[in-house]
N, C-alpha and C positions, 0 to 999 in steps of 0.2 A: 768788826761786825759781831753786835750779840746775839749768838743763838740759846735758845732752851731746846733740848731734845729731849721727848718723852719717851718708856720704854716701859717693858712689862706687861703690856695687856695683852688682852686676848679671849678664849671662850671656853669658860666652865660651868660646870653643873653650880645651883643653888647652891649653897652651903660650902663651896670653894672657895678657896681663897687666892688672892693675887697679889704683889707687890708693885708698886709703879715705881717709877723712878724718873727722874730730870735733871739731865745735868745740864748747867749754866757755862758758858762760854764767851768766850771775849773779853770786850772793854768795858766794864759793868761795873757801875758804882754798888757799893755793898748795900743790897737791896733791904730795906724797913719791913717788908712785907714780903712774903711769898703765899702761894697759894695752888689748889688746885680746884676747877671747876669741871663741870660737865656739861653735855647738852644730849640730848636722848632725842629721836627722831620727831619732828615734830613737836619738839617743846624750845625752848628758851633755855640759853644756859642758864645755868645754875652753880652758886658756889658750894663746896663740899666742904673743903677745909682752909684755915689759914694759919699761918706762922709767924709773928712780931719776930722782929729782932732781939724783943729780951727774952723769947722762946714762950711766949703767952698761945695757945691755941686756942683756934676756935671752929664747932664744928655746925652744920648743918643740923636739924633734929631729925633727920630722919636718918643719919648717919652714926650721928654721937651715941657714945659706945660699943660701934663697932670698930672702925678704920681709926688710923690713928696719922695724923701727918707728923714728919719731923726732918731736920736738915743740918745736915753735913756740912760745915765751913769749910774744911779740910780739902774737900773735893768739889766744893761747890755743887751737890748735888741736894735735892728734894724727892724724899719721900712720901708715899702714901701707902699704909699698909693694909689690906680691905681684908679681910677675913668675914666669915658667915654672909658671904654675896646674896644677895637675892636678887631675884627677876627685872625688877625697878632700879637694879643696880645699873643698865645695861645703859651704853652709851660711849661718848666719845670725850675724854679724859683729857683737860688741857692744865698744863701748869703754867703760871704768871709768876712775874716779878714784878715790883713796884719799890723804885727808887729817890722818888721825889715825896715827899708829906713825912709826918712823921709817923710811927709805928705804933704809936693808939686809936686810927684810924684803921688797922688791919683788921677786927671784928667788922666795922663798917663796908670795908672794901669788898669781902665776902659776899654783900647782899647789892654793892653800887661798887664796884673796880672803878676806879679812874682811866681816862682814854689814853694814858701816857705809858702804860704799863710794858712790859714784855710777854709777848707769848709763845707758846711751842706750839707744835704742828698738830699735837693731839694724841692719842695713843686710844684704839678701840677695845673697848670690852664689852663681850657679851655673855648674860649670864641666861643659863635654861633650864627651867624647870625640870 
């Protein structure tokens, strides 16, 4: 059974910063794409960040140059590193995997995810003025 578990979140002031984390589990084909997405109350997810396999990123523009995603073979884990948070930051934090297509589709997937992906359960952050 594959799981993704998210970790790391939670509630700080503007200008704090957070770490997420996701580690991959089970029987998972070596995933083309990883990522993390959001959804804030009342809106529609939203992707924030994504990872190719040949370590190509891609972010969000309301994100890019702050947070930075990146990922760990070693431990099968994904990161996301969110420094200088702001209020609009606030929301419910999920990471995917995507192991079927190829990994020049991972900037696209960001904005359209495929419905075959995997996901985590979420992990909440809240940020407050």
């Amino acid at each position: 059974q594959v799981q993704l578990v998210e970790s790391g979140g939670g509630s700080v002031q503007a200008g704090g910063s957070l770490r997420l984390s996701c580690v991959v589990s089970g029987r998972i084909s070596p995933a083309s794409c990883m990522g993390w997405f959001r959804q804030a109350p009342e809106k529609e997810r939203e992707g924030v960040a994504t990872i190719a396999s040949n370590g190509r990123t891609n972010y969000a523009d309301s994100v890019k140059g702050r947070f930075t995603i990146s990922r760990d073979y070693a431990t099968n884990t994904l990161y996301l590193q969110m420094p200088s948070l702001k209020v609009e930051d606030t929301g419910m934090y999920y990471c995917a995997a995507f192991t079927t297509g190829s990994h020049t589709y991972c900037a696209q997937w960001m904005y359209d995810p495929p419905g075959n992906g995997y996901w985590g359960q979420g992990t909440q952050v809240t940020v407050s003025s």
